[in-house]
C-alpha positions in Angstrom: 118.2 105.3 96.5 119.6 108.5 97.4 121.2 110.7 94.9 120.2 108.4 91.8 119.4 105.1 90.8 122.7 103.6 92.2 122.6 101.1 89.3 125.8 99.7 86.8 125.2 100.5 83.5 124.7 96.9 82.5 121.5 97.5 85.1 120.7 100.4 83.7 120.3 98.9 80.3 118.4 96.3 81.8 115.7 98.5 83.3 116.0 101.5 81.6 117.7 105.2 82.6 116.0 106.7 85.5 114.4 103.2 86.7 113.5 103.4 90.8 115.7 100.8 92.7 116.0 99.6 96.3 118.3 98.4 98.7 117.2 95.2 100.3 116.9 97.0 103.3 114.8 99.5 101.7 112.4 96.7 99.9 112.3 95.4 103.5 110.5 98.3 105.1 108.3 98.6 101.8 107.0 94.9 102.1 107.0 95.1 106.0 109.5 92.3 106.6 113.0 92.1 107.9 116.4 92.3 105.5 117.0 88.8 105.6 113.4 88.3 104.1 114.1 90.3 101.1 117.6 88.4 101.4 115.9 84.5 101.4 113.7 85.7 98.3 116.3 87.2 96.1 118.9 84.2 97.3 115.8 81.8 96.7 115.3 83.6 93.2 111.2 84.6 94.0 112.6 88.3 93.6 115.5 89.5 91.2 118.3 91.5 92.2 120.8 93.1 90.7 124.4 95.0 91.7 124.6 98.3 91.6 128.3 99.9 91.4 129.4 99.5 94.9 128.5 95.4 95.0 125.3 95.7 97.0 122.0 94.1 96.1 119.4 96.3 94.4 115.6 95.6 93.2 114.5 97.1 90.6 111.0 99.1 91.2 109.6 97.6 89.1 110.3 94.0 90.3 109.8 95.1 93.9 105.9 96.1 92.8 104.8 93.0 90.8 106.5 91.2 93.7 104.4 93.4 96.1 101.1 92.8 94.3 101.7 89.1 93.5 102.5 88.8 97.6 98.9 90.5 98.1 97.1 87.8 96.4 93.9 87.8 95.1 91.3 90.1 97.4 88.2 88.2 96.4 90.0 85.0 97.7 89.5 86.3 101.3 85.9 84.7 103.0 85.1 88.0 104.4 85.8 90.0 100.9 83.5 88.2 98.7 80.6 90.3 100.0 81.8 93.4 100.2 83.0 96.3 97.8 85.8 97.3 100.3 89.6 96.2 99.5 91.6 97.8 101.8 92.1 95.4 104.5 94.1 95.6 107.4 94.5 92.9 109.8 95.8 94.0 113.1 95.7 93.8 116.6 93.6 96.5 118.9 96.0 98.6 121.3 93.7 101.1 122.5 90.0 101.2 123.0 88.3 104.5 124.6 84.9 104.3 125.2 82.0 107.2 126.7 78.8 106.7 127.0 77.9 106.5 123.4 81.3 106.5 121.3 84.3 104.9 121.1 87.6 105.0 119.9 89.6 101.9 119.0 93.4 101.9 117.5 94.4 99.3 115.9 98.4 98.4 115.1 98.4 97.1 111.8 102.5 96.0 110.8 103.9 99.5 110.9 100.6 101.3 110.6 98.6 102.7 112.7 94.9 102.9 112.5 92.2 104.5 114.5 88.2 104.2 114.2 86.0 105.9 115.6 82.6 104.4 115.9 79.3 103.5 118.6 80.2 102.0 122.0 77.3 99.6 121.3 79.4 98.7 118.4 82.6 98.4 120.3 81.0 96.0 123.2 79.4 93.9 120.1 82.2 92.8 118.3 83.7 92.5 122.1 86.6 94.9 121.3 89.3 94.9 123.9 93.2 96.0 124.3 95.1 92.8 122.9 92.2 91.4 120.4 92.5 90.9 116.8 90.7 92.8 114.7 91.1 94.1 111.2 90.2 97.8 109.8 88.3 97.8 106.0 88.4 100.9 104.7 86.3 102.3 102.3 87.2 106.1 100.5 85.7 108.2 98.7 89.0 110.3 98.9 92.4 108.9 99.1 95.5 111.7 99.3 98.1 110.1 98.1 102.2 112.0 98.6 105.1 111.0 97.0 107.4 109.7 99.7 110.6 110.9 100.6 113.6 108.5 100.2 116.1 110.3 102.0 
């Protein structure tokens, strides 16, 4: 949260000084799913919440990432995983395909990320490729840049 952790000092305790927390609304745009979500889970116990000083839920980071990876499930569970050494999946749907005579470029909207691949047109008309389809991106790096986020 802004300006500190925003925790009571019983939560602070808890967690420990200097702990990360979220406002539901704040886990919402982290897990990609509305407030009342995050709401239905903490209500529903499946994610713990806390006060902070002012009376409004907050989820501890730490919380909010086992919650995150437990929600991600087990990669190798997925049929089109099994085979391949590439984990970062996103499944989306196609909102832009260019094609020239030899290349392409497809975007694909993936919850509120946007990818773009460029690749063959023979590829593109093979796996039939079209404004509105369903596709998903697997990415493979050699070189991830990772930045701390803002939170303001």
């Amino acid at each position: 949260m802004r300006g500190g952790s925003g925790l009571s000092a019983g939560t602070c305790a808890r967690y420990g000084v200097g702990v990360a927390s979220f406002r539901i609304s704040e886990a919402a745009e982290l897990l990609g799913v509305s407030n009342d979500t995050v709401r239905r889970w903490v209500d529903a116990g499946r994610l713990a919440a806390d006060r902070d000083g002012q009376g409004h839920r907050v989820v501890a980071g730490q919380d909010l990432a086992a919650f995150a990876r437990a929600q991600a499930g087990d990669p190798d569970a997925d049929e089109g995983t099994r085979f391949s050494s590439a984990r970062n999946r996103l499944r989306g749907i196609v909102t832009a395909v260019a094609k020239d005579t030899v290349m392409a470029q497809v975007d694909i909207q993936a919850g509120p990320f946007r990818v773009v691949s460029l690749m063959s047109r023979e590829a593109v008309d093979e796996l039939g490729l079209e404004v509105g389809s369903v596709a998903v991106a697997v990415i493979k790096s050699t070189n991830v840049v990772v930045e701390r986020a803002d939170r303001s």
